[in-house]
C-alpha positions in Angstrom: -26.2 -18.9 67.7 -29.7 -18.5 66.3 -30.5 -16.0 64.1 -33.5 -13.5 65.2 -36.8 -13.6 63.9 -37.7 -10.2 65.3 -34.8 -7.6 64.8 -35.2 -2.9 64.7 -35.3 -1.6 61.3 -31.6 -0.6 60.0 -32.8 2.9 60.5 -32.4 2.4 64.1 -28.6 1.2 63.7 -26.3 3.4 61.9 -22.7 2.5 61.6 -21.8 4.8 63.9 -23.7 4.2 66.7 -23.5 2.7 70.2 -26.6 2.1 70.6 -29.9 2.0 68.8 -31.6 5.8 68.2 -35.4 6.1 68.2 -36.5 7.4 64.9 -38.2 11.1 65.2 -42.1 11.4 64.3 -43.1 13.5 61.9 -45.9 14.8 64.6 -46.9 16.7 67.3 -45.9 15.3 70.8 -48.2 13.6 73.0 -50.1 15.6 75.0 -50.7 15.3 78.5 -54.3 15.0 77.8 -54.1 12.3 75.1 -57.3 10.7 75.2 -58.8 14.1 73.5 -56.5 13.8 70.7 -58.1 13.4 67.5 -56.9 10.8 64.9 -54.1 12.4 63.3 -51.6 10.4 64.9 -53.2 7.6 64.0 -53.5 8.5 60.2 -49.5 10.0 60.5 -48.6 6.4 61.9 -50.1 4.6 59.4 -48.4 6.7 56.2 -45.1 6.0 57.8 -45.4 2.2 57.8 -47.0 2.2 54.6 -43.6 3.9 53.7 -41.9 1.3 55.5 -43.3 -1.6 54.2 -43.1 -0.1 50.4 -39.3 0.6 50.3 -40.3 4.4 50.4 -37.7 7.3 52.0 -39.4 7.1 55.5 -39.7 11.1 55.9 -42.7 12.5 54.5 -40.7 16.1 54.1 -38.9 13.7 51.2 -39.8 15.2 47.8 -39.0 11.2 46.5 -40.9 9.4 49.0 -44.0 9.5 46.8 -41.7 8.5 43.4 -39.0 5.7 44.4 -40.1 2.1 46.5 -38.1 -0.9 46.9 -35.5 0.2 49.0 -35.4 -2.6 51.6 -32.1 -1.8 52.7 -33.0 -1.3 56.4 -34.5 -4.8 56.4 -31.6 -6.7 56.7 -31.7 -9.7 59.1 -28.3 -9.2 61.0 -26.1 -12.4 61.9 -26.0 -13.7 65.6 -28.0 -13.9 68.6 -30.8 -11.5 68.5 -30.4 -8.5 71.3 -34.2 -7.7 71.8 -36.1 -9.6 74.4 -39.0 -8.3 76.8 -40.0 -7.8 80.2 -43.6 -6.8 81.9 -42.4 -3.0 80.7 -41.6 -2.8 77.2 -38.5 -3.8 75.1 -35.1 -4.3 76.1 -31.9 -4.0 73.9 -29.2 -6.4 75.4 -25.4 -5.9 74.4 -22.0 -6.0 75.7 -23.6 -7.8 79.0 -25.6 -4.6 79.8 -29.4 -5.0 79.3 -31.9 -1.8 79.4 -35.9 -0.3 78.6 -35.6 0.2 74.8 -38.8 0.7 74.1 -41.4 1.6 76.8 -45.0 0.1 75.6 -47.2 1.4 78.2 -49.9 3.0 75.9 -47.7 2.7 73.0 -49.1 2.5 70.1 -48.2 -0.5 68.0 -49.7 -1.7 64.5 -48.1 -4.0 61.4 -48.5 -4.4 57.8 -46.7 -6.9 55.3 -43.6 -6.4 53.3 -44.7 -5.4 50.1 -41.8 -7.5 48.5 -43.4 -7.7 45.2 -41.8 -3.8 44.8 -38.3 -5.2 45.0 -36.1 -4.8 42.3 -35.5 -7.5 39.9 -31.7 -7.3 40.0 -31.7 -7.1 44.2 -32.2 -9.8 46.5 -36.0 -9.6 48.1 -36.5 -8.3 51.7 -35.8 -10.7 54.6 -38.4 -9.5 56.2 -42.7 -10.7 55.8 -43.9 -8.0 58.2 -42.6 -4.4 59.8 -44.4 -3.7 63.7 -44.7 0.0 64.2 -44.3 0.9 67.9 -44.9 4.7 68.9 -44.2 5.3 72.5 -46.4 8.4 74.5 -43.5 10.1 76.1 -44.8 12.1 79.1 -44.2 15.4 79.9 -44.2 16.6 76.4 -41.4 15.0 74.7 -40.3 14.8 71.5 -42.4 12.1 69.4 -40.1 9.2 67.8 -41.0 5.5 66.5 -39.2 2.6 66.4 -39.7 -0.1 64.3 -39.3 -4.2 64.4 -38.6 -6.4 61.3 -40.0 -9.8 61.6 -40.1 -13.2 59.6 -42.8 -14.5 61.0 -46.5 -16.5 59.9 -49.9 -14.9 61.0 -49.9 -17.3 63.8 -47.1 -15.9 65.1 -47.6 -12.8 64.5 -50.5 -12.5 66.2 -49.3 -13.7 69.2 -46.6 -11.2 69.4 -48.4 -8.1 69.4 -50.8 -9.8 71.6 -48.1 -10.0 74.0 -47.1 -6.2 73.7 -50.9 -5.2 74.3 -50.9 -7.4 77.6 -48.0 -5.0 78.6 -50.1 -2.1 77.8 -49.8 -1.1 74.1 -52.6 0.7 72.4 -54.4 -0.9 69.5 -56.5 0.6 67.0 -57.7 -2.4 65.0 -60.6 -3.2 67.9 -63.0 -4.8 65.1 -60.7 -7.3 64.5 -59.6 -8.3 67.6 -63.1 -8.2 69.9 -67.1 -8.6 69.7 -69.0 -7.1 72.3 -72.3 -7.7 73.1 -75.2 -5.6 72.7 -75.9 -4.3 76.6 -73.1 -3.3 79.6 -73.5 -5.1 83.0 -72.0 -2.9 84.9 -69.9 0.3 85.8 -66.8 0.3 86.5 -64.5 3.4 87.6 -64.4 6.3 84.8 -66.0 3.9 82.8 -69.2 1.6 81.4 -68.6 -2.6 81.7 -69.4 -4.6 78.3 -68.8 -8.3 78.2 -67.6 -9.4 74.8 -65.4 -12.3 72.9 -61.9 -12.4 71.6 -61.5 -12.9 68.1 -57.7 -13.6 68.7 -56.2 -17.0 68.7 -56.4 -18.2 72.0 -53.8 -21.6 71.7 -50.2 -21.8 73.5 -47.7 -20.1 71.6 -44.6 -22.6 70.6 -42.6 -20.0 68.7 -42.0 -16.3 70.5 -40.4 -13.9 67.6 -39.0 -12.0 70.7 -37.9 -14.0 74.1 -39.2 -13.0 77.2 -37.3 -12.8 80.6 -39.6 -13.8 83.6 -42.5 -13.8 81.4 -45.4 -15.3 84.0 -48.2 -12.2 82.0 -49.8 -15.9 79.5 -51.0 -18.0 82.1 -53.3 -20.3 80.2 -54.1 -22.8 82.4 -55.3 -20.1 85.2 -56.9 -17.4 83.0 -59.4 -17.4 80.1 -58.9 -14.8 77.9 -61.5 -16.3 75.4 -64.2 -14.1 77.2 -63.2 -10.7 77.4 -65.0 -7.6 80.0 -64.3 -4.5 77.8 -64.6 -0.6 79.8 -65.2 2.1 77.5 -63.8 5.2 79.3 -66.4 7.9 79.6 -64.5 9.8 81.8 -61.7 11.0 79.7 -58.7 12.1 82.7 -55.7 10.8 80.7 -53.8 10.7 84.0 -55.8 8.2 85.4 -55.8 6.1 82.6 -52.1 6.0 82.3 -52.3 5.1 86.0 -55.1 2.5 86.0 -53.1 0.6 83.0 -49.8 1.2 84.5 -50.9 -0.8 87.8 -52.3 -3.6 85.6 -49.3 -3.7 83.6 -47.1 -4.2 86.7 -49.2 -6.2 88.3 -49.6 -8.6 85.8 -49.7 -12.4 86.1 -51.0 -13.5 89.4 -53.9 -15.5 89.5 -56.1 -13.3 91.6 -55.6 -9.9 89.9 -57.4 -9.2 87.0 -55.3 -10.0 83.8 -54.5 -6.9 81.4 -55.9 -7.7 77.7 -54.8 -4.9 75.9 -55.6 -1.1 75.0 -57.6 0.0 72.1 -58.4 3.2 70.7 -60.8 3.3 68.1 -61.8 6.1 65.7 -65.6 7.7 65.7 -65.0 11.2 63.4 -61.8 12.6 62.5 -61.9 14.5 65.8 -63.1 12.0 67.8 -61.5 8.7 69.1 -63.1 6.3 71.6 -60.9 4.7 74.2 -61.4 0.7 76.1 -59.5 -1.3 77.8 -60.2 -5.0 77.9 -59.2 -7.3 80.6 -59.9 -11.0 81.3 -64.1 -11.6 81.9 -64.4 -13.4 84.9 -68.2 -14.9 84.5 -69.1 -15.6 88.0 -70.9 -12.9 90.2 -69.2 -10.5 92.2 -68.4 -11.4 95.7 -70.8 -8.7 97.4 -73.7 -10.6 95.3 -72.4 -13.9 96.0 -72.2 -13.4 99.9 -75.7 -11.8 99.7 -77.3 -14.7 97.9 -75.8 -17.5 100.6 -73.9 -18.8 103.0 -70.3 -19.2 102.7 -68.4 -22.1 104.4 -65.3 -21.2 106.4 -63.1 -23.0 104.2 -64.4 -21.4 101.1 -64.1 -18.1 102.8 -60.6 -19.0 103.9 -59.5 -20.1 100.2 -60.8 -16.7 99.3 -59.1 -14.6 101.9 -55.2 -16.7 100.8 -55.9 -15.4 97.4 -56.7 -11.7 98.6 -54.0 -11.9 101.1 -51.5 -13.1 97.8 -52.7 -10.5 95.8 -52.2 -7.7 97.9 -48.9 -9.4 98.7 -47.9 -9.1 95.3 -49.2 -5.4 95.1 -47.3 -4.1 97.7 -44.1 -5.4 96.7 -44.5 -3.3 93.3 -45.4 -1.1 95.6 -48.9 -0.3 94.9 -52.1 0.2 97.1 -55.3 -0.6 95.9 -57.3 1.9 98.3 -60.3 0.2 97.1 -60.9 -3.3 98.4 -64.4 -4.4 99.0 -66.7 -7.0 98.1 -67.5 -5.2 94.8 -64.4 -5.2 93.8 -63.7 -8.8 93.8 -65.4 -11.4 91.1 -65.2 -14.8 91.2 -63.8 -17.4 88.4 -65.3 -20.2 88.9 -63.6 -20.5 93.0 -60.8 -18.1 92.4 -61.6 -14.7 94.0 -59.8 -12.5 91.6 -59.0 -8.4 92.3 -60.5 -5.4 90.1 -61.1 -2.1 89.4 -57.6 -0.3 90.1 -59.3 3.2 89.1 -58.0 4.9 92.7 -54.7 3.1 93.0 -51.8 4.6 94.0 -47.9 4.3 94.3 -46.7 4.1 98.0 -44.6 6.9 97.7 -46.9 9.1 95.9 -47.4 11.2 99.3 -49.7 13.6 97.4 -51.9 10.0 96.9 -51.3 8.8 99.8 -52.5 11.5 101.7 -56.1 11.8 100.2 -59.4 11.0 101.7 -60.8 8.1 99.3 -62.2 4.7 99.2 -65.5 3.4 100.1 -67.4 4.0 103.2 -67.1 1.0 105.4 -64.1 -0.4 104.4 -61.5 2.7 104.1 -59.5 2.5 107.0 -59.3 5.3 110.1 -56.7 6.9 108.8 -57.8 7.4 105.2 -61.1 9.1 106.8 -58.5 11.2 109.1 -55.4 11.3 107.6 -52.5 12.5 109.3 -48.9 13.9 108.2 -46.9 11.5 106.6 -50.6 9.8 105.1 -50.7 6.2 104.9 -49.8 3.3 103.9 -50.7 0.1 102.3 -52.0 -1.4 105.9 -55.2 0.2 104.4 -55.7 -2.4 102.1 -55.0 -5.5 105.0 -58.1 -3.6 107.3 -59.9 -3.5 104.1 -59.3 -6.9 103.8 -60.4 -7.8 107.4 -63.3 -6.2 106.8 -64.1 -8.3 103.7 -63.3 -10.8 105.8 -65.8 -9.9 108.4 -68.2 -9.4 105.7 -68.0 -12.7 104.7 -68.1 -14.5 107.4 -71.6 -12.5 109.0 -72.8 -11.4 105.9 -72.5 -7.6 107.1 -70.2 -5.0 107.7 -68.6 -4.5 111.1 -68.9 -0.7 111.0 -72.4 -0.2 109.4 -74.4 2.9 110.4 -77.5 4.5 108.9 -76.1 7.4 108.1 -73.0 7.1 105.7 -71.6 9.9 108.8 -72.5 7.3 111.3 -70.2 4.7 109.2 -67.3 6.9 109.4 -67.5 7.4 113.2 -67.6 3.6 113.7 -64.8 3.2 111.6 -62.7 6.0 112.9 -63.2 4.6 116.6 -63.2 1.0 115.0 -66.1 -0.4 117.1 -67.1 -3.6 116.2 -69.1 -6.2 117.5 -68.2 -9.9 117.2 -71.1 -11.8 116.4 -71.4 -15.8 117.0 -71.0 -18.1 113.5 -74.0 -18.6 111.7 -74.1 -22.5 111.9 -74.4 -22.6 108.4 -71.3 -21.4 107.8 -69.4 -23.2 109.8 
């Protein structure tokens, strides 16, 4: 057996326990309404890895902890195979045959620093590990605040790449400078939020050494996606639910071709009492499809190349079971000829009947039964008429329940009448 190159902080593992115990936080829980929290828990976060990654007692309430360093007891590499590994949610911790969520990362917050080995004792044997990752899980529903924390022997390379792969699964980041340029003007608004196109600063080549396996890991798929450019939303809506929603989905949803591809989280601080909040996803540079439909022509077989990746991608939603509620032409961009789904800002679980029961969506595409719902609500069969009337939309360039009056729309739609035009030749 290997040894592991990523392994939890001794803390984690005392001698009497069965399994590994989150370490308690030394601050106030997460609440509900994080996204107006101020930058305490960052500042909080970073004194307790600087602790770490000094040999220090890791309690502030320690009258020691700002006298003694050099205790790199809890970095101890243990012998055998290593029992982390991930999945699309988080960390698991596998042992005894039994595999389970040890550490949740959907809007976690996770940041490193070196071992400071240079603090070791002369008479001790120098710390194992180059780098400690700090991961601090957002417990809902007020719970109690803990951390865990990964010891690594690993290069920057490496490195990198690894907590690049928790923010794809929806970890929150507050080193934005150093990861992203954006430029100067938005182009475009998205739900609860303004559009910027930007670069990533991060390396961008395959990864031939993972410092933590991965089971079923299809979220780096470099030959489909480019994550060299980067579209950025900076939330200017701050409704902490949906947020935890809107990343949730695209953490799930994560590595089909024609669903937008989850970058990471970042928070990033203004004042002390102010933090700004983006989440950056994969840029795909060609138009939207509403433009691209308006500006020409498509041929059949483009439009039915478009429609199999739709049809995939909802495919793939539903069997996590989400619903999009918002399908449309302006919610679909194209990658060079890969239609690829955005925007999950209304999304909803399929047996969230509170969700599932609301009037939403756009005008035009919602389906009868989201403009009248009825008990039980619906389902996701809204998104396959949305689709058909994307469908429709490309094919004769307008939509099949247009009216002049956004009231008139919803009448159409509610009685679905619909004329079928002939093909434009063109498009044939």
């Amino acid at each position: 057996m290997s040894a592991p190159e990523c392994w939890l902080h001794g803390i984690h593992l005392p001698p009497s326990a069965s399994w590994p115990r989150a370490f308690p936080g030394d601050f106030k829980a997460c609440s509900p309404d994080f996204l107006t929290e101020s930058a305490e828990r960052r500042y909080r976060l970073e004194r307790l890895l600087q602790r770490a990654v000094t040999g220090q007692t890791l309690t502030s309430k320690s009258r020691s902890s700002s006298r003694w360093y050099g205790n790199f007891s809890g970095l101890k590499k243990p012998s055998g195979k290593s029992s982390l590994c991930m999945n699309k949610e988080g960390l698991l911790w596998e042992a005894n045959n039994h595999s389970a969520l040890l550490i949740p990362t959907l809007l976690a917050d996770v940041m490193f620093a070196p071992v400071d080995s240079k603090l070791s004792p002369p008479l001790l044997r120098a710390p194992e590990a180059t780098h400690i990752i700090l991961i601090a899980p957002r417990a809902t529903g007020g719970g109690r605040p803990v951390v865990w924390l990964l010891c690594t022997i690993a290069d920057d390379c490496s490195l990198d790449h690894l907590i690049m792969r928790l923010s794809m699964r929806g970890a929150v980041r507050w080193d934005f400078r150093q990861c992203l340029h954006l430029a100067g003007d938005s182009f475009g608004q998205g739900s609860h939020g303004t559009i910027f196109a930007g670069m990533s600063l991060l390396p961008l080549h395959e990864e031939h050494r993972k410092l933590i396996p991965a089971k079923a890991d299809v979220l780096n798929m470099s030959k489909v996606h480019n994550f060299a450019r980067v579209a950025v939303k900076i939330w200017d809506k701050l409704d902490s639910a949906m947020v935890r929603r809107e990343v949730g989905f695209l953490q799930q949803s994560a590595g089909h071709p024609n669903i937008s591809a989850l970058l990471g989280v970042y928070a990033e601080v203004q004042t002390k009492s102010s933090v700004t909040w983006l989440l950056a996803m994969e840029h795909c540079t060609g138009s939207d499809l509403f433009n691209t439909i308006k500006a020409k022509c498509l041929p059949l077989g483009y439009i039915l190349e478009i429609q199999a990746g739709l049809s995939s991608a909802l495919a793939h939603l539903h069997c996590l079971n989400i619903v999009h509620r918002d399908v449309k032409a302006e919610n679909v961009v194209m990658q060079k000829d890969r239609a690829v789904l955005i925007d999950f800002g209304i999304a909803a679980y399929r047996n969230d009947k509170e969700a599932m029961c609301a009037a939403i969506g756009s005008p035009g595409y919602a389906a009868p039964e989201i403009i009248s719902p009825k008990e039980g609500g619906y389902d996701e069969l809204v998104d396959v008429f949305a689709l058909g009337v994307l469908s429709y939309f490309m094919m004769f360039r307008a939509l099949p329940f247009w009216g002049k009056t956004q009231d008139e729309t919803l009448e159409k739609t509610r009685l679905c009448e619909a004329e079928i035009p002939e093909l434009p030749g063109s498009c044939e």
